[in-house]
Kinemage of the C-alpha trace (Angstrom):
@kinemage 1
@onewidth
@group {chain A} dominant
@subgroup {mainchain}
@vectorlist {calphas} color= white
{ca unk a 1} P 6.767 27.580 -0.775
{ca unk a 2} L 5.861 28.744 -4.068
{ca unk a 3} L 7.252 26.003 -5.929
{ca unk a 4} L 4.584 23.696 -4.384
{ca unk a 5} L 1.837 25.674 -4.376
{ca unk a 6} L 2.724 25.726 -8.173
{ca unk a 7} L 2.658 22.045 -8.282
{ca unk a 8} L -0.554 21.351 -6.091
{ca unk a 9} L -2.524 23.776 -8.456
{ca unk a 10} L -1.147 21.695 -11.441
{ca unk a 11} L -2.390 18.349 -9.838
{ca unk a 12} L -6.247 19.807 -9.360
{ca unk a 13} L -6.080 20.393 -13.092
{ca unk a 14} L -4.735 17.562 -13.779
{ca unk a 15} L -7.291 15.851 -11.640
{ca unk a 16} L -10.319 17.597 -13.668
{ca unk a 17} L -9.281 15.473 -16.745
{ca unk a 18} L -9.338 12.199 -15.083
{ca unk a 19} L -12.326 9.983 -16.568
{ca unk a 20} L -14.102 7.607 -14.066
{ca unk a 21} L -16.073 4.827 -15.375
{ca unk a 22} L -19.130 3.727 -13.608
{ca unk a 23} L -20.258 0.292 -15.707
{ca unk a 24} L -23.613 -1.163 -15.102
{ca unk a 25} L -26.478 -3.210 -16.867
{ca unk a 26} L -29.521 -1.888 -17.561
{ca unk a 27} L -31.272 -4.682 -15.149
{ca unk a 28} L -29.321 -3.834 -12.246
{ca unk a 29} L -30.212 -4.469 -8.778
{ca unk a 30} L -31.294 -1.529 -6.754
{ca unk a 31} L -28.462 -1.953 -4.018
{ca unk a 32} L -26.165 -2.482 -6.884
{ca unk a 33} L -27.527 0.813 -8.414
{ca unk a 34} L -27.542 2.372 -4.913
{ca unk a 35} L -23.583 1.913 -4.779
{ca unk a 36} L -22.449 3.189 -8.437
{ca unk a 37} L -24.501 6.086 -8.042
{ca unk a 38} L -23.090 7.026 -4.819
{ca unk a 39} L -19.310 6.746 -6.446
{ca unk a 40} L -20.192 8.730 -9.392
{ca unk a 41} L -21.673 11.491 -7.051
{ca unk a 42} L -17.943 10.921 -4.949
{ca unk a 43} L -16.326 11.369 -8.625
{ca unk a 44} L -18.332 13.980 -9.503
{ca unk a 45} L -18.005 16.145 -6.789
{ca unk a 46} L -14.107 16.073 -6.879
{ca unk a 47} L -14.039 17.524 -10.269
{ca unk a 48} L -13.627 14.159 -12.306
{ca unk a 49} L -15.909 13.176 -15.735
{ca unk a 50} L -17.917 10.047 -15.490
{ca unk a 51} L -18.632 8.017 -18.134
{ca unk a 52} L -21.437 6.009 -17.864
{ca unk a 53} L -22.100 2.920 -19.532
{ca unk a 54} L -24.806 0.607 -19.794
{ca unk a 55} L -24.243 -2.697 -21.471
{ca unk a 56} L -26.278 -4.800 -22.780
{ca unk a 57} L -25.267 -8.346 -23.904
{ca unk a 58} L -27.522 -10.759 -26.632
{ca unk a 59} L -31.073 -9.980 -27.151
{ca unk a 60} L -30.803 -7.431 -24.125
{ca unk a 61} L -29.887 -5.054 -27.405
{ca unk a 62} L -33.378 -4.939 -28.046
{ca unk a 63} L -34.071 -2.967 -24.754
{ca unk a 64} L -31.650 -0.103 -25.545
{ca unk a 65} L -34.652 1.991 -24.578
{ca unk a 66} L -34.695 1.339 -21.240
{ca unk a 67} L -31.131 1.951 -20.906
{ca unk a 68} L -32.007 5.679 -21.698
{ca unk a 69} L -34.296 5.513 -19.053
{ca unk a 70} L -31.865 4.393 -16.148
{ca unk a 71} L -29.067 7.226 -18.022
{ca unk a 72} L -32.231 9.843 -16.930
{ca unk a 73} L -32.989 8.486 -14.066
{ca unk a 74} L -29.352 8.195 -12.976
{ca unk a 75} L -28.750 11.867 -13.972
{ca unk a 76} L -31.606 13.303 -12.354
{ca unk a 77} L -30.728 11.465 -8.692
{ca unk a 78} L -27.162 12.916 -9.467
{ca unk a 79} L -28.806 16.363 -9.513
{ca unk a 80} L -30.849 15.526 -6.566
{ca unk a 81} L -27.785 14.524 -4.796
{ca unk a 82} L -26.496 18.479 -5.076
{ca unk a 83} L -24.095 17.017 -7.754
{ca unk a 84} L -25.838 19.341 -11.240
{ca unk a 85} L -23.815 17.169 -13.783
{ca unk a 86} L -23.924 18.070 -17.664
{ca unk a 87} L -23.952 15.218 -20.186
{ca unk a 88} L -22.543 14.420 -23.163
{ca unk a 89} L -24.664 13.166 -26.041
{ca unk a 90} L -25.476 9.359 -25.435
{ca unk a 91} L -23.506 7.136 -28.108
{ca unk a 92} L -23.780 3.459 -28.445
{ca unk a 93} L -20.863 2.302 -28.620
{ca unk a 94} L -20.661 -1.501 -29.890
{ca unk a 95} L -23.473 -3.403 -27.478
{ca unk a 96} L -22.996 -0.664 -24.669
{ca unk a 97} L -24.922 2.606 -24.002
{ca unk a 98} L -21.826 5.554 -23.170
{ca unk a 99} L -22.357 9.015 -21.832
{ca unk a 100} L -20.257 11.193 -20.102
{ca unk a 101} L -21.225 13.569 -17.153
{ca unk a 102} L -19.145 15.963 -15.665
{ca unk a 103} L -19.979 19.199 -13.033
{ca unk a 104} L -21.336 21.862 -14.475
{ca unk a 105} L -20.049 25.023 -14.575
């Protein structure tokens, strides 16, 4: 019927708003790296935004360098992946490194 077609084409809008979060430390693991990376590929694919963030906790704030590295690397396996993702500029926000990727259009 009409009336839900109406409605199912409201929900994939609604959808495209919808912000993941993938959270990870800028010394993560590679399996551990492996697994959010997959997920925001999943997210990305669907339509959703991913923020990324990277914290850092103590002296780790002294290494906010390297957390623009893995925010690169990260984006370029997304890419890779067949998931071309556009970012946001990268903000620190407090002790964590934010940035927000979404499909590009």
């Amino acid at each position: 019927t009409p009336k839900k077609k109406k409605k199912k084409e409201q929900m994939k809008k609604a959808r495209s708003n919808e912000i993941k979060e993938v959270k990870m430390s800028y010394k993560i693991g590679e399996a551990d790296y492996q697994v959010r990376r997959r997920a925001a590929v999943k997210f990305v694919q669907a339509g959703m935004r991913v923020k990324l963030v990277i914290q850092f906790r103590g002296r780790e704030q002294q290494h906010i360098n390297l957390g623009d590295d893995l925010i690169a690397r990260f984006i370029s396996e997304l890419e890779e992946e067949g998931a071309p993702v556009q970012k946001t500029k990268t903000v620190r926000e407090g002790r964590d490194l934010t940035t927000i990727l979404s499909l590009k259009t």
